[in-house]
C-alpha positions as CSV (number, residue, x, y, z in Angstrom):
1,X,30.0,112.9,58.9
2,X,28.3,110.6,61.3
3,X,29.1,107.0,61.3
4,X,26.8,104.8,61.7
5,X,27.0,100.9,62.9
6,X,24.4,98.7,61.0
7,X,23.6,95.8,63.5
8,X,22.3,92.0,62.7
9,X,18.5,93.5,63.1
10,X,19.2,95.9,60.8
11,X,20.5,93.6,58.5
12,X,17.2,91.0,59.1
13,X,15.2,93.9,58.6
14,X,16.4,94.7,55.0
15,X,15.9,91.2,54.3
16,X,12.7,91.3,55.6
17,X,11.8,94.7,53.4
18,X,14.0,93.6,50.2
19,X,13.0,90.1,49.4
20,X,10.1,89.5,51.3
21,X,11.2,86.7,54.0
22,X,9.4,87.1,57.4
23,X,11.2,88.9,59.9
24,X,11.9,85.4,62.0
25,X,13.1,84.0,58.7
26,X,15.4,87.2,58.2
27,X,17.0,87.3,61.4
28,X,17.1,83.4,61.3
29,X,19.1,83.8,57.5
30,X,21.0,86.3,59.1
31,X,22.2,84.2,61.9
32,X,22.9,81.0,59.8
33,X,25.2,83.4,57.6
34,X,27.7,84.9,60.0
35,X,27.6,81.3,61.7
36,X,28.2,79.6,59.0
37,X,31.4,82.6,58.3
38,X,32.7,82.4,61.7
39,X,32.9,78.1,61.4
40,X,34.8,78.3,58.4
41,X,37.1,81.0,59.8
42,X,37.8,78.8,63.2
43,X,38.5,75.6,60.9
44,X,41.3,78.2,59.6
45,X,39.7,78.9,55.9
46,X,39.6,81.7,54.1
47,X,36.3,83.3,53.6
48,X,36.0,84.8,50.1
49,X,32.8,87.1,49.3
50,X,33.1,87.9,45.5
51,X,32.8,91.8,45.0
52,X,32.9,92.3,48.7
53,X,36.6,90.8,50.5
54,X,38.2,87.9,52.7
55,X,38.0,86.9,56.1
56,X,41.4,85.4,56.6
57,X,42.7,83.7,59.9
58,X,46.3,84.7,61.0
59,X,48.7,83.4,63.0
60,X,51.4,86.2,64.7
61,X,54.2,85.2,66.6
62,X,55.5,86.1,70.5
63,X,57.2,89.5,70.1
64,X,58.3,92.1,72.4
65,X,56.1,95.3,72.3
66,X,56.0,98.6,73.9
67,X,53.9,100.4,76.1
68,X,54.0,103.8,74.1
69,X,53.5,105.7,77.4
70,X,55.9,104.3,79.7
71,X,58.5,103.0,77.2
72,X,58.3,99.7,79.3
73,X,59.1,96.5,77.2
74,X,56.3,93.4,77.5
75,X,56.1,90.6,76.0
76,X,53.5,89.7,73.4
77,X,51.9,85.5,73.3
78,X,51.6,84.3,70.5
79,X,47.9,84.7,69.3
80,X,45.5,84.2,66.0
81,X,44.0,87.2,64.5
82,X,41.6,87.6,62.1
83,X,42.1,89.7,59.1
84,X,39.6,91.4,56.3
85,X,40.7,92.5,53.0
86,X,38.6,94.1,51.0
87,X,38.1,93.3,47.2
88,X,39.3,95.7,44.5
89,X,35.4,96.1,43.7
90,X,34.6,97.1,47.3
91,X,38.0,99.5,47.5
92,X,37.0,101.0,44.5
93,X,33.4,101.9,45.5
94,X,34.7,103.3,49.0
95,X,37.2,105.6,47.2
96,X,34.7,106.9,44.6
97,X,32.6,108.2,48.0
């Protein structure tokens, strides 16, 4: 099976095909949203979509890793990562197919 990445015109385009909104006002909607996401997540909040998962911002310590083809120890900084989980709702619709 072919994946297949859908992109923020994509997104603007459904908008535009599904509700109505002009395509500037689609792409602007879409914009506003994944800004207004990525805020919330920099303020370190958790970003909850009901039925769909969590944008949570972690914190992982220094730690000494491995490079798996040399066996040569480095160190890892200290960094923030961000983390999804998806909901039980989107889980189960994935695993059905």
């Amino acid at each position: 099976m072919r994946k297949h990445t859908v992109t923020r015109s994509e997104l603007a385009d459904a908008l535009f095909r599904r509700i109505g909104l002009s395509r500037l006002e689609s792409a602007q909607l879409v914009e506003m949203v994944i800004d207004e996401i990525s805020d919330a997540v920099l303020r370190g909040e958790n970003v909850k979509l009901s039925g769909f998962g969590t944008f949570i911002q972690r914190s992982k310590r220094e730690r000494i890793g491995r490079n798996p083809k040399t066996g040569v120890e480095a160190k890892i900084s200290p960094r923030k990562v961000l983390v999804f989980k998806a909901s039980h709702i989107m889980r189960d619709r994935i695993n059905q197919g």
